[in-house]
PQR file with spaces between the fields and no chain letter, atoms N, CA, C, O and H, PARSE charges and radii, in Angstrom:
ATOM       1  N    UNK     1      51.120   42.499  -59.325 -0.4000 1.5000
ATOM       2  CA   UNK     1      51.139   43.579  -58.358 -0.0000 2.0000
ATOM       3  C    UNK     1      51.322   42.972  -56.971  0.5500 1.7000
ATOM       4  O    UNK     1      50.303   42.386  -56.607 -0.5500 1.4000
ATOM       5  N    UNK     2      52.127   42.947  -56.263 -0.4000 1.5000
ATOM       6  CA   UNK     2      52.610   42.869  -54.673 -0.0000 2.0000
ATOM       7  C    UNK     2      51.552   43.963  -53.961  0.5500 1.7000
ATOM       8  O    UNK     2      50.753   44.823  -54.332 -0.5500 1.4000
ATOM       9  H    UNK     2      52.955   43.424  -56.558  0.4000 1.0000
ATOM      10  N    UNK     3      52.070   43.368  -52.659 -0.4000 1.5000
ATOM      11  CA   UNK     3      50.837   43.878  -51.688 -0.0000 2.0000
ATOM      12  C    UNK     3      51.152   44.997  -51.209  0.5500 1.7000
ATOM      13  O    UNK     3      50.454   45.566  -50.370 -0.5500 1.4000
ATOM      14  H    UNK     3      52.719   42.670  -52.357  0.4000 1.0000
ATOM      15  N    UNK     4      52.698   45.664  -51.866 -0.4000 1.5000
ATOM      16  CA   UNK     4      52.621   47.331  -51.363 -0.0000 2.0000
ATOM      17  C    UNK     4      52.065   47.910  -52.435  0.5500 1.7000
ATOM      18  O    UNK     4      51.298   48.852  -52.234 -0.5500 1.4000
ATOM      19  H    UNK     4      53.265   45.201  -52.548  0.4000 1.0000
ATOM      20  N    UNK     5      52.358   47.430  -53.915 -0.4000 1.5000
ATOM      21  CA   UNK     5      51.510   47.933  -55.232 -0.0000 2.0000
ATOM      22  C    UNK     5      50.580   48.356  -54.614  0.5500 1.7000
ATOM      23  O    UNK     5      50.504   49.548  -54.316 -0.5500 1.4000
ATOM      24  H    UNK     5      52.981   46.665  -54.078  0.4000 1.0000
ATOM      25  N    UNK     6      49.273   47.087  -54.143 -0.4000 1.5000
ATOM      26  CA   UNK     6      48.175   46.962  -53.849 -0.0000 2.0000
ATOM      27  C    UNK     6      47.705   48.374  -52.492  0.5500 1.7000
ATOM      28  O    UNK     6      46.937   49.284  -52.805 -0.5500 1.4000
ATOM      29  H    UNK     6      49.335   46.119  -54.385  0.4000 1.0000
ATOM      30  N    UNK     7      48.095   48.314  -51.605 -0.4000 1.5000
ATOM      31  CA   UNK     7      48.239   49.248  -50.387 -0.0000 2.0000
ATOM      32  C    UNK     7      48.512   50.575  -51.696  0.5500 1.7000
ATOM      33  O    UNK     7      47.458   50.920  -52.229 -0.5500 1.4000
ATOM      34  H    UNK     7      48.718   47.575  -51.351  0.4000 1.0000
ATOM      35  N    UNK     8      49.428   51.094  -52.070 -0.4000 1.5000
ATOM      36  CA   UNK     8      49.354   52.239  -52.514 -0.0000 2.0000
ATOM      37  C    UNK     8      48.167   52.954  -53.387  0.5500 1.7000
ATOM      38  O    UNK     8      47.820   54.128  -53.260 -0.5500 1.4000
ATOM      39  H    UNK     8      50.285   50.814  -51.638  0.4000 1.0000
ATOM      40  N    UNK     9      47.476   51.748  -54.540 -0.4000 1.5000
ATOM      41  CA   UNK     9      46.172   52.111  -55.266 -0.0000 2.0000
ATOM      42  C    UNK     9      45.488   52.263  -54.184  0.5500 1.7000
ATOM      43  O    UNK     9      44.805   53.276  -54.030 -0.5500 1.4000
ATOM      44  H    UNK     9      47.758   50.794  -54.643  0.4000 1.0000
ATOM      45  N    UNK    10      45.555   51.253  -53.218 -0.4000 1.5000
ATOM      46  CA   UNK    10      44.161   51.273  -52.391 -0.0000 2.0000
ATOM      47  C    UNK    10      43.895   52.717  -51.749  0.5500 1.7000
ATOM      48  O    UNK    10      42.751   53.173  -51.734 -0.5500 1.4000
ATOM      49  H    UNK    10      46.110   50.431  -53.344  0.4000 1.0000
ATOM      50  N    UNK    11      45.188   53.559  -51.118 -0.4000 1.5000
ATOM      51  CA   UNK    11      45.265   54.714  -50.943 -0.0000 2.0000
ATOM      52  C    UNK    11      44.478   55.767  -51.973  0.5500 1.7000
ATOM      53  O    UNK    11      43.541   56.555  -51.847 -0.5500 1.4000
ATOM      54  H    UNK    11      46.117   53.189  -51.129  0.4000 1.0000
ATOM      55  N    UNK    12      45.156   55.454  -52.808 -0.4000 1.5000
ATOM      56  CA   UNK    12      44.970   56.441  -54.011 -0.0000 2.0000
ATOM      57  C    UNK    12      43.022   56.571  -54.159  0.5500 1.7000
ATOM      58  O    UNK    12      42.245   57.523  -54.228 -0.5500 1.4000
ATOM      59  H    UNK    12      45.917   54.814  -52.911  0.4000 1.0000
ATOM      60  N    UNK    13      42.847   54.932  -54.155 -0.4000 1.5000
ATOM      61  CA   UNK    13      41.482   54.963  -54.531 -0.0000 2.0000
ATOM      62  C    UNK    13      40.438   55.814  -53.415  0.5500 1.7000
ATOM      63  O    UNK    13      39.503   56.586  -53.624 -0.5500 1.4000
ATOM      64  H    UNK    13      43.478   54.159  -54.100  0.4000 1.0000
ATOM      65  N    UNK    14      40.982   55.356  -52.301 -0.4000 1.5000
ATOM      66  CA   UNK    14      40.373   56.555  -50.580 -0.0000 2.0000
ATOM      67  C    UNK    14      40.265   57.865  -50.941  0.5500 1.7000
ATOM      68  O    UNK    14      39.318   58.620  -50.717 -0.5500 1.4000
ATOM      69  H    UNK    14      41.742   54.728  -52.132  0.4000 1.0000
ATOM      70  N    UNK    15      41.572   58.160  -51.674 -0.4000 1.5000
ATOM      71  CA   UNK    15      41.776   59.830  -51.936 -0.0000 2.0000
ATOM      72  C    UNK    15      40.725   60.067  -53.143  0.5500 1.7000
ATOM      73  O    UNK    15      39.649   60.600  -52.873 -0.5500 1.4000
ATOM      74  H    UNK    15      42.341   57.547  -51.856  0.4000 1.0000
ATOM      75  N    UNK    16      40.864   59.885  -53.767 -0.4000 1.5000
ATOM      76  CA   UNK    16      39.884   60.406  -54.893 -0.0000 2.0000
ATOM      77  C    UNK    16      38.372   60.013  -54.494  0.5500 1.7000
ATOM      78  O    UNK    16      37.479   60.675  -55.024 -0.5500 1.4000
ATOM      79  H    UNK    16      41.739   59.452  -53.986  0.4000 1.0000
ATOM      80  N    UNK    17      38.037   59.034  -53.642 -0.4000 1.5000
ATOM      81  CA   UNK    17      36.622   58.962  -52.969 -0.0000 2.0000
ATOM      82  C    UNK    17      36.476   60.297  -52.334  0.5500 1.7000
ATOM      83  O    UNK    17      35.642   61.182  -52.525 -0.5500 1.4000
ATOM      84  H    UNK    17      38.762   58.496  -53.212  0.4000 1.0000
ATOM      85  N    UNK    18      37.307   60.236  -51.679 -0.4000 1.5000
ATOM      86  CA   UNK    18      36.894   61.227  -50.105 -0.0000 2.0000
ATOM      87  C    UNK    18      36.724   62.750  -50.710  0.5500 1.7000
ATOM      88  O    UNK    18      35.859   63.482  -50.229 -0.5500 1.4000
ATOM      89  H    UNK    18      37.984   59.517  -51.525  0.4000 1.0000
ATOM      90  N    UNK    19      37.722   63.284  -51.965 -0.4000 1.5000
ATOM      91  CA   UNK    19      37.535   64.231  -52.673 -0.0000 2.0000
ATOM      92  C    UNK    19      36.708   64.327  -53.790  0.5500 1.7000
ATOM      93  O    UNK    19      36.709   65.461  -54.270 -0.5500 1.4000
ATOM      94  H    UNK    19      38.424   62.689  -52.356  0.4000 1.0000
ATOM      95  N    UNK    20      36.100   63.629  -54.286 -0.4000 1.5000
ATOM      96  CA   UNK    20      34.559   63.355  -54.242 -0.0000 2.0000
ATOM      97  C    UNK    20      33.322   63.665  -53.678  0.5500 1.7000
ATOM      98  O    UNK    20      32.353   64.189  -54.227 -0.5500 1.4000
ATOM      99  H    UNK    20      36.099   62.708  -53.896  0.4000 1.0000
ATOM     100  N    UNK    21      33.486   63.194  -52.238 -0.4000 1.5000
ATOM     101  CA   UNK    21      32.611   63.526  -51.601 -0.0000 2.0000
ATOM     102  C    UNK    21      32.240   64.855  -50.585  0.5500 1.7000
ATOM     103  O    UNK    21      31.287   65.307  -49.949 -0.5500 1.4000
ATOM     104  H    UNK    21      34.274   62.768  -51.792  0.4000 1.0000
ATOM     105  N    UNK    22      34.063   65.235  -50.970 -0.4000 1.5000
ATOM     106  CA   UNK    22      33.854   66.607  -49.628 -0.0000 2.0000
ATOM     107  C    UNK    22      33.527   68.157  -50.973  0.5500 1.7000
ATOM     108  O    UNK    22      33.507   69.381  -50.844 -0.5500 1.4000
ATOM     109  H    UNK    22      34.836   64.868  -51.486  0.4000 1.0000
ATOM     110  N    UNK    23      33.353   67.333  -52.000 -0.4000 1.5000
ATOM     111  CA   UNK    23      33.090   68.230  -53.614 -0.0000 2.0000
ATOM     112  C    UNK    23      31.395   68.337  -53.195  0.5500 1.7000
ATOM     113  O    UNK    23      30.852   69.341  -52.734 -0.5500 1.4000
ATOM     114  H    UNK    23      33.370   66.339  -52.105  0.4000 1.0000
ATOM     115  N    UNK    24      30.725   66.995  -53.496 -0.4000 1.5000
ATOM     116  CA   UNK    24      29.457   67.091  -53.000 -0.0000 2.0000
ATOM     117  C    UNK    24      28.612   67.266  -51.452  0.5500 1.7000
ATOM     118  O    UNK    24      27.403   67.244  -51.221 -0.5500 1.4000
ATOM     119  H    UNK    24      31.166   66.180  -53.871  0.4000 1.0000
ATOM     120  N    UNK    25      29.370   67.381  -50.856 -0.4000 1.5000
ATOM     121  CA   UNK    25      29.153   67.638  -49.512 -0.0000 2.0000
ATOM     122  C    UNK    25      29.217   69.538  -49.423  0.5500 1.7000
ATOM     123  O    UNK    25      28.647   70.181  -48.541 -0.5500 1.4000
ATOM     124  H    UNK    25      30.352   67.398  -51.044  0.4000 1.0000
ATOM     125  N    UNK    26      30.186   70.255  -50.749 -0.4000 1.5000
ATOM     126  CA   UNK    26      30.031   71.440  -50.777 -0.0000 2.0000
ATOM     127  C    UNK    26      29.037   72.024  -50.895  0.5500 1.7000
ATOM     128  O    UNK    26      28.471   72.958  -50.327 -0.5500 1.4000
ATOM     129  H    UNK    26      30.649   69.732  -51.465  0.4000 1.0000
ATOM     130  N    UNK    27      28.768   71.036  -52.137 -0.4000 1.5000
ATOM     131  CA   UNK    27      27.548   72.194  -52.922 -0.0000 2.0000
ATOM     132  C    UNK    27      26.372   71.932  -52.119  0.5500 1.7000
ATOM     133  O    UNK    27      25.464   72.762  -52.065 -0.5500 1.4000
ATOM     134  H    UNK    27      29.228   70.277  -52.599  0.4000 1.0000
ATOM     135  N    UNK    28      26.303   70.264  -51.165 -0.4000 1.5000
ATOM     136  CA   UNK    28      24.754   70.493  -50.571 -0.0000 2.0000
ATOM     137  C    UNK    28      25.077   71.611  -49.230  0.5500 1.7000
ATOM     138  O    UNK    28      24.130   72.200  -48.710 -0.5500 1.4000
ATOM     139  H    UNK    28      27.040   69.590  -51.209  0.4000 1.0000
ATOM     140  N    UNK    29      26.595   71.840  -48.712 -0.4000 1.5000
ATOM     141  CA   UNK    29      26.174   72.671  -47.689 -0.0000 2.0000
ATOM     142  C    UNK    29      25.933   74.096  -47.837  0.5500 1.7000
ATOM     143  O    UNK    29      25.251   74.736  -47.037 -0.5500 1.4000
ATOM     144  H    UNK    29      27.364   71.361  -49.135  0.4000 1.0000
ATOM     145  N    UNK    30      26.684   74.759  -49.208 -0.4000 1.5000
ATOM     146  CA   UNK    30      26.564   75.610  -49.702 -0.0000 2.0000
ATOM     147  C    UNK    30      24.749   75.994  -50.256  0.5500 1.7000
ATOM     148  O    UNK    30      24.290   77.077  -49.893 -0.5500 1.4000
ATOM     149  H    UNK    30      27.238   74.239  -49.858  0.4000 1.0000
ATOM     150  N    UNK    31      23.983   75.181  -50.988 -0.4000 1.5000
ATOM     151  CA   UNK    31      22.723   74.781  -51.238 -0.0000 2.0000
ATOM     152  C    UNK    31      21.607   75.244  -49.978  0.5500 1.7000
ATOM     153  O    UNK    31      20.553   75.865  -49.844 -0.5500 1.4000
ATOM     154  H    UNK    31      24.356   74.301  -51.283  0.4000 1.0000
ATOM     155  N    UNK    32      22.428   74.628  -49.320 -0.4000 1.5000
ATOM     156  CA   UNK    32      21.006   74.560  -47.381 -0.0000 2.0000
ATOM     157  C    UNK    32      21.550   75.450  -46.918  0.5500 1.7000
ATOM     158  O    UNK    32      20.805   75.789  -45.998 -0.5500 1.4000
ATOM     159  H    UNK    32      23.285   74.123  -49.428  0.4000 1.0000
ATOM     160  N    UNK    33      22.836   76.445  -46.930 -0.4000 1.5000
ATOM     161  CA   UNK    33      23.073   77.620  -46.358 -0.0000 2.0000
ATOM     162  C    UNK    33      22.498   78.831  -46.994  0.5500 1.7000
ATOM     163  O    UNK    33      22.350   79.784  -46.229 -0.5500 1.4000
ATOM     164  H    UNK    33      23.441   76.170  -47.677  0.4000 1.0000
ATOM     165  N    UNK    34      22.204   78.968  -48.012 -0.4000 1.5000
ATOM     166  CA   UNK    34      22.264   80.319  -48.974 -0.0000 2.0000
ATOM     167  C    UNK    34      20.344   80.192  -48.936  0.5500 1.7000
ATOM     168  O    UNK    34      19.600   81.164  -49.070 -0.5500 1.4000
ATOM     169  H    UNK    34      22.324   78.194  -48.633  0.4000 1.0000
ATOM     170  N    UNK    35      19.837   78.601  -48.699 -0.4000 1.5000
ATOM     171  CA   UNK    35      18.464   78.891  -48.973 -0.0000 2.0000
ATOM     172  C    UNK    35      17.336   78.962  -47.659  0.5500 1.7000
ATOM     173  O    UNK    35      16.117   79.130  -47.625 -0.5500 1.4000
ATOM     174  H    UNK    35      20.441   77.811  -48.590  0.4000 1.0000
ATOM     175  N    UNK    36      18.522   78.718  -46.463 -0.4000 1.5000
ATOM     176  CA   UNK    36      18.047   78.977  -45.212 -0.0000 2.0000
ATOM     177  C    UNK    36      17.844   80.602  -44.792  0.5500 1.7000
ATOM     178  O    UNK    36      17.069   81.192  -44.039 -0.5500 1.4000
ATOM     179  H    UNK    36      19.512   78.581  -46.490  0.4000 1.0000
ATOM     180  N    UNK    37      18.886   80.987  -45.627 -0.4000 1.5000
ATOM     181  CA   UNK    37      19.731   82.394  -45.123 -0.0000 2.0000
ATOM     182  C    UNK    37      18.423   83.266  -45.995  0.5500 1.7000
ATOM     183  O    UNK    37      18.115   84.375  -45.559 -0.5500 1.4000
ATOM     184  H    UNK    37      19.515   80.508  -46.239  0.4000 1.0000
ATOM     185  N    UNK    38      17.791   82.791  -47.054 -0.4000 1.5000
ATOM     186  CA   UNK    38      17.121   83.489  -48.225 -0.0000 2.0000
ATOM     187  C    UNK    38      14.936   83.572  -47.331  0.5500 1.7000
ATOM     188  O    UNK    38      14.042   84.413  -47.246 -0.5500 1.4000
ATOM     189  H    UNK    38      18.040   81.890  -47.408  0.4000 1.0000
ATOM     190  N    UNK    39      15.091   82.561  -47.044 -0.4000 1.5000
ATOM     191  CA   UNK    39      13.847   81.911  -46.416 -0.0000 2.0000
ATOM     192  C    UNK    39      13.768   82.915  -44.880  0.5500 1.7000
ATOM     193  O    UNK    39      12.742   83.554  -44.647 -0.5500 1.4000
ATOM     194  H    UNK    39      15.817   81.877  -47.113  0.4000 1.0000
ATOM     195  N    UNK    40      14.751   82.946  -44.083 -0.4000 1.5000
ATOM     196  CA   UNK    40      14.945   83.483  -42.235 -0.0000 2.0000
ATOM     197  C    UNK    40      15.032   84.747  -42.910  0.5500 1.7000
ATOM     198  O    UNK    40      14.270   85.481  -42.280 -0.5500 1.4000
ATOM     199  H    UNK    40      15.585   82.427  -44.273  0.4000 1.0000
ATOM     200  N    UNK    41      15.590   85.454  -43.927 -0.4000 1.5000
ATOM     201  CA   UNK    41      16.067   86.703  -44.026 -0.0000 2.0000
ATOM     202  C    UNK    41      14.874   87.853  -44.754  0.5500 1.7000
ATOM     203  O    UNK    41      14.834   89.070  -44.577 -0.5500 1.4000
ATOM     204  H    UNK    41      16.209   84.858  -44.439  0.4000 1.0000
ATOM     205  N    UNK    42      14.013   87.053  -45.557 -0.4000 1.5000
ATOM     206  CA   UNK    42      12.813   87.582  -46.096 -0.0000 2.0000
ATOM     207  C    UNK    42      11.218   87.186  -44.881  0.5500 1.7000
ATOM     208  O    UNK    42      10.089   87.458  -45.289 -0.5500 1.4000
ATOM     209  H    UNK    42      14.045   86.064  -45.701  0.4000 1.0000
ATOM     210  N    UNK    43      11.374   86.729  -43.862 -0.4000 1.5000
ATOM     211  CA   UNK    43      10.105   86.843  -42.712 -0.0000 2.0000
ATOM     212  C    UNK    43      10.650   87.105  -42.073  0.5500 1.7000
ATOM     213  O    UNK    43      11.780   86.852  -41.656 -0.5500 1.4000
ATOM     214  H    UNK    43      12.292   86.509  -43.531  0.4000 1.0000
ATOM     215  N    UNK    44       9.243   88.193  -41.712 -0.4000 1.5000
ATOM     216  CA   UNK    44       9.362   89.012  -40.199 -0.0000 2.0000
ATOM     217  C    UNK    44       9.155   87.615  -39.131  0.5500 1.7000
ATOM     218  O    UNK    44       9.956   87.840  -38.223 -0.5500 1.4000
ATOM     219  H    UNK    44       8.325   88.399  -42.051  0.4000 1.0000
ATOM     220  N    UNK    45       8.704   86.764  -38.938 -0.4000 1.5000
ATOM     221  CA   UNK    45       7.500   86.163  -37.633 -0.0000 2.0000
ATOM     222  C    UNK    45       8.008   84.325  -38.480  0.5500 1.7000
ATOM     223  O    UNK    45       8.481   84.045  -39.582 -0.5500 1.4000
ATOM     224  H    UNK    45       8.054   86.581  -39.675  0.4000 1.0000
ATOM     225  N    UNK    46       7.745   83.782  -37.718 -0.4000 1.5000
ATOM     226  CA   UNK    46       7.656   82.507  -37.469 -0.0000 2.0000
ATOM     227  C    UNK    46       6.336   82.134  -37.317  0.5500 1.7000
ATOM     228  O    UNK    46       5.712   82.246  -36.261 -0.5500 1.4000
ATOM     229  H    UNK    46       7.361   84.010  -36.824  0.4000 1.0000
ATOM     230  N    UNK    47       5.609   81.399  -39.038 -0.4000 1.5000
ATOM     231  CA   UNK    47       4.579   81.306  -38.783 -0.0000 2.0000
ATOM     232  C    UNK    47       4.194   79.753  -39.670  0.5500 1.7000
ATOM     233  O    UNK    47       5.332   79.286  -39.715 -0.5500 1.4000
ATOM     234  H    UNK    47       6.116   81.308  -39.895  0.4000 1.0000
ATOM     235  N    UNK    48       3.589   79.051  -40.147 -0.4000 1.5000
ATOM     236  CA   UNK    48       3.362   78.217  -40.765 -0.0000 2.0000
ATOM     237  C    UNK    48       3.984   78.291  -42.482  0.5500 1.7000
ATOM     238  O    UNK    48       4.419   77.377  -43.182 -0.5500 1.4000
ATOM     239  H    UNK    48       2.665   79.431  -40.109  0.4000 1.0000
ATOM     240  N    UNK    49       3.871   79.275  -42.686 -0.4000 1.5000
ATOM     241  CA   UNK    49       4.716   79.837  -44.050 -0.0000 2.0000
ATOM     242  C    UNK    49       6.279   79.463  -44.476  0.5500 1.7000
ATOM     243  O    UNK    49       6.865   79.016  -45.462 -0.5500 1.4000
ATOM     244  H    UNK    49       3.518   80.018  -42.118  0.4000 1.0000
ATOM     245  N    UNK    50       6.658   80.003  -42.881 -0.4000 1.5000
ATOM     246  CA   UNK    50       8.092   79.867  -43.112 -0.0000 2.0000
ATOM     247  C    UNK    50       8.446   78.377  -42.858  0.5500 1.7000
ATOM     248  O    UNK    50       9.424   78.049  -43.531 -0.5500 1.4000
ATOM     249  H    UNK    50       6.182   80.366  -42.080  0.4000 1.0000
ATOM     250  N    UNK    51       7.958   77.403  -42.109 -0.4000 1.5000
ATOM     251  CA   UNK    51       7.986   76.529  -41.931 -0.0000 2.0000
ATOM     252  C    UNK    51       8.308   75.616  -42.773  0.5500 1.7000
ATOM     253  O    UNK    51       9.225   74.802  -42.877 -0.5500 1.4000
ATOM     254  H    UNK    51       7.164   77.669  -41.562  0.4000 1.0000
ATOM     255  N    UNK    52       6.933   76.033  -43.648 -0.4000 1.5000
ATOM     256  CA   UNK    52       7.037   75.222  -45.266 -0.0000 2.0000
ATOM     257  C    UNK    52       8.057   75.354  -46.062  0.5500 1.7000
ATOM     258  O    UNK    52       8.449   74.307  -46.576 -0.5500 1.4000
ATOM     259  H    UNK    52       6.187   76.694  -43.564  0.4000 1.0000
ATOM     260  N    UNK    53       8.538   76.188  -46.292 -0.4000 1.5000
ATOM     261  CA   UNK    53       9.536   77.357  -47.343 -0.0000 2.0000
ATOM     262  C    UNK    53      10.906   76.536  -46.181  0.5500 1.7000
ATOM     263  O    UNK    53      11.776   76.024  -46.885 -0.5500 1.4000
ATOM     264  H    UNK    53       8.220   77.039  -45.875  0.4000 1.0000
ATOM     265  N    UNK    54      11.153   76.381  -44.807 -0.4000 1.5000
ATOM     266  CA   UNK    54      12.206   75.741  -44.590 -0.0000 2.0000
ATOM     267  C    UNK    54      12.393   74.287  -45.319  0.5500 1.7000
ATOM     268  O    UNK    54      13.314   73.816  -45.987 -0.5500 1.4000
ATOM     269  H    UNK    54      10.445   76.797  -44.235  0.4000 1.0000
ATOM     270  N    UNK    55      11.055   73.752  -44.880 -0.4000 1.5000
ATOM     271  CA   UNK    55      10.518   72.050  -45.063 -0.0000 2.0000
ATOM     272  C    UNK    55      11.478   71.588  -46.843  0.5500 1.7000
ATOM     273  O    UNK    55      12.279   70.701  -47.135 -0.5500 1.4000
ATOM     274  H    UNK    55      10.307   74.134  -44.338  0.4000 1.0000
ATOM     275  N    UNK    56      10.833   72.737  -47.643 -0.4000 1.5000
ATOM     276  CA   UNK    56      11.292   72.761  -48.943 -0.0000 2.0000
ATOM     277  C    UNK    56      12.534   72.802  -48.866  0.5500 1.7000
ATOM     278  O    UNK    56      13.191   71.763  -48.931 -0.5500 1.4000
ATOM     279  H    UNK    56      10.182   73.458  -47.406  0.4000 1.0000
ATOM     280  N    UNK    57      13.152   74.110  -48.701 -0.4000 1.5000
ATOM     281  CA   UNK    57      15.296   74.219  -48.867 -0.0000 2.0000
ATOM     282  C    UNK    57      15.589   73.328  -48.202  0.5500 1.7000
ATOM     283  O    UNK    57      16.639   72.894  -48.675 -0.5500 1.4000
ATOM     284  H    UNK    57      12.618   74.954  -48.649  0.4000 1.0000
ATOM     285  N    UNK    58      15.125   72.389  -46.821 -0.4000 1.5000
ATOM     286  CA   UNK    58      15.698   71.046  -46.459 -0.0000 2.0000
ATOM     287  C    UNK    58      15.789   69.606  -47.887  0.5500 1.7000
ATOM     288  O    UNK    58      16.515   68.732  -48.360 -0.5500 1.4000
ATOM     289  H    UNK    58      14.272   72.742  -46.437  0.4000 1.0000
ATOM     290  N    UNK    59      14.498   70.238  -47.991 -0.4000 1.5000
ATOM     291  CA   UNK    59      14.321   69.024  -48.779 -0.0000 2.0000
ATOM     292  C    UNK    59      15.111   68.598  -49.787  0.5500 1.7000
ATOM     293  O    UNK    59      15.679   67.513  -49.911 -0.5500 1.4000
ATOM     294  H    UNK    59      13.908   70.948  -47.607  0.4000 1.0000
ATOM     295  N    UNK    60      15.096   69.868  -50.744 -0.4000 1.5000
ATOM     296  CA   UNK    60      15.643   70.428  -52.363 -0.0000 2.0000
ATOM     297  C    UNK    60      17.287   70.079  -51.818  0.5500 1.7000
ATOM     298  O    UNK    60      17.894   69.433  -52.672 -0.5500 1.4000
ATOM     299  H    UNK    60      14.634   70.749  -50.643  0.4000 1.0000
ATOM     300  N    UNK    61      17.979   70.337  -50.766 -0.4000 1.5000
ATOM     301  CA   UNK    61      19.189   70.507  -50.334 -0.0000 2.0000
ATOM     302  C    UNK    61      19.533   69.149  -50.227  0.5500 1.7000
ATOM     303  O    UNK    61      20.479   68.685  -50.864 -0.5500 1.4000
ATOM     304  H    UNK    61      17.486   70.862  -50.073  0.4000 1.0000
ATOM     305  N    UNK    62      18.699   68.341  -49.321 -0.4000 1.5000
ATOM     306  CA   UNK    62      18.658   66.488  -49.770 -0.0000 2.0000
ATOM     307  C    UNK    62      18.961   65.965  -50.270  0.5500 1.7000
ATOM     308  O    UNK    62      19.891   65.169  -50.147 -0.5500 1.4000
ATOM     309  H    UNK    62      17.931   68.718  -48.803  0.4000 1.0000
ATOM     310  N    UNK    63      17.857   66.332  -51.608 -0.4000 1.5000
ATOM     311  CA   UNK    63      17.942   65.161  -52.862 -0.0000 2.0000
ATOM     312  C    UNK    63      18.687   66.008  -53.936  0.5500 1.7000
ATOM     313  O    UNK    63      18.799   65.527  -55.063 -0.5500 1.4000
ATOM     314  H    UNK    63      17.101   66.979  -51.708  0.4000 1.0000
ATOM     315  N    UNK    64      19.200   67.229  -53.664 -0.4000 1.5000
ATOM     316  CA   UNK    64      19.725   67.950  -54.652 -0.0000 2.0000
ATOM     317  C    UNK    64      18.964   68.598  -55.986  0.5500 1.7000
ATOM     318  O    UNK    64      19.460   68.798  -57.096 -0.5500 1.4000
ATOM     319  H    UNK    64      19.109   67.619  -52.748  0.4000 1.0000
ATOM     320  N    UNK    65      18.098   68.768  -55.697 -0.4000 1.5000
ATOM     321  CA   UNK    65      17.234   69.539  -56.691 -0.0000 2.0000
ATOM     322  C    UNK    65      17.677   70.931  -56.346  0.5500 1.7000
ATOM     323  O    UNK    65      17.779   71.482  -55.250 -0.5500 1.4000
ATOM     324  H    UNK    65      17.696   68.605  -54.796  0.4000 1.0000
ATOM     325  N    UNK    66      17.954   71.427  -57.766 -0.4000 1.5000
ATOM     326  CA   UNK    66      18.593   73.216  -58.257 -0.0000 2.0000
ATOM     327  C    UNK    66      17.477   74.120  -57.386  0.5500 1.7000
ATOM     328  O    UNK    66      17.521   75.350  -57.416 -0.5500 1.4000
ATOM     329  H    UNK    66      17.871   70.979  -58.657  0.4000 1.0000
């Protein structure tokens, strides 16, 4: 393999990373949007409750827990 061979996989290999990651970059933004929106949309008041219940959908949205 010559070094344009080489340059073209190397491309190839970027592309399928990067679409990879903008796959998992969906579902966590999709994840922390729908459980922010679920948490702000069910309290009246800003109180220690909601706090927690954010603390959590940050969290779960993180490490990817369902």
């Amino acid at each position: 393999m010559d070094g344009q061979e080489k340059n073209i996989v190397s491309k190839v290999d970027k592309s399928r990373f990067f679409s990879r990651l903008k796959l998992g970059l969906k579902k966590t933004r999709g994840s922390l949007a729908s459980g922010v929106m679920r948490v702000v949309n069910g309290s009246t008041k800003f109180g220690p409750e909601l706090w927690e219940e954010l603390e959590e959908v940050l969290l779960a949205s993180d490490i990817g827990v369902p």
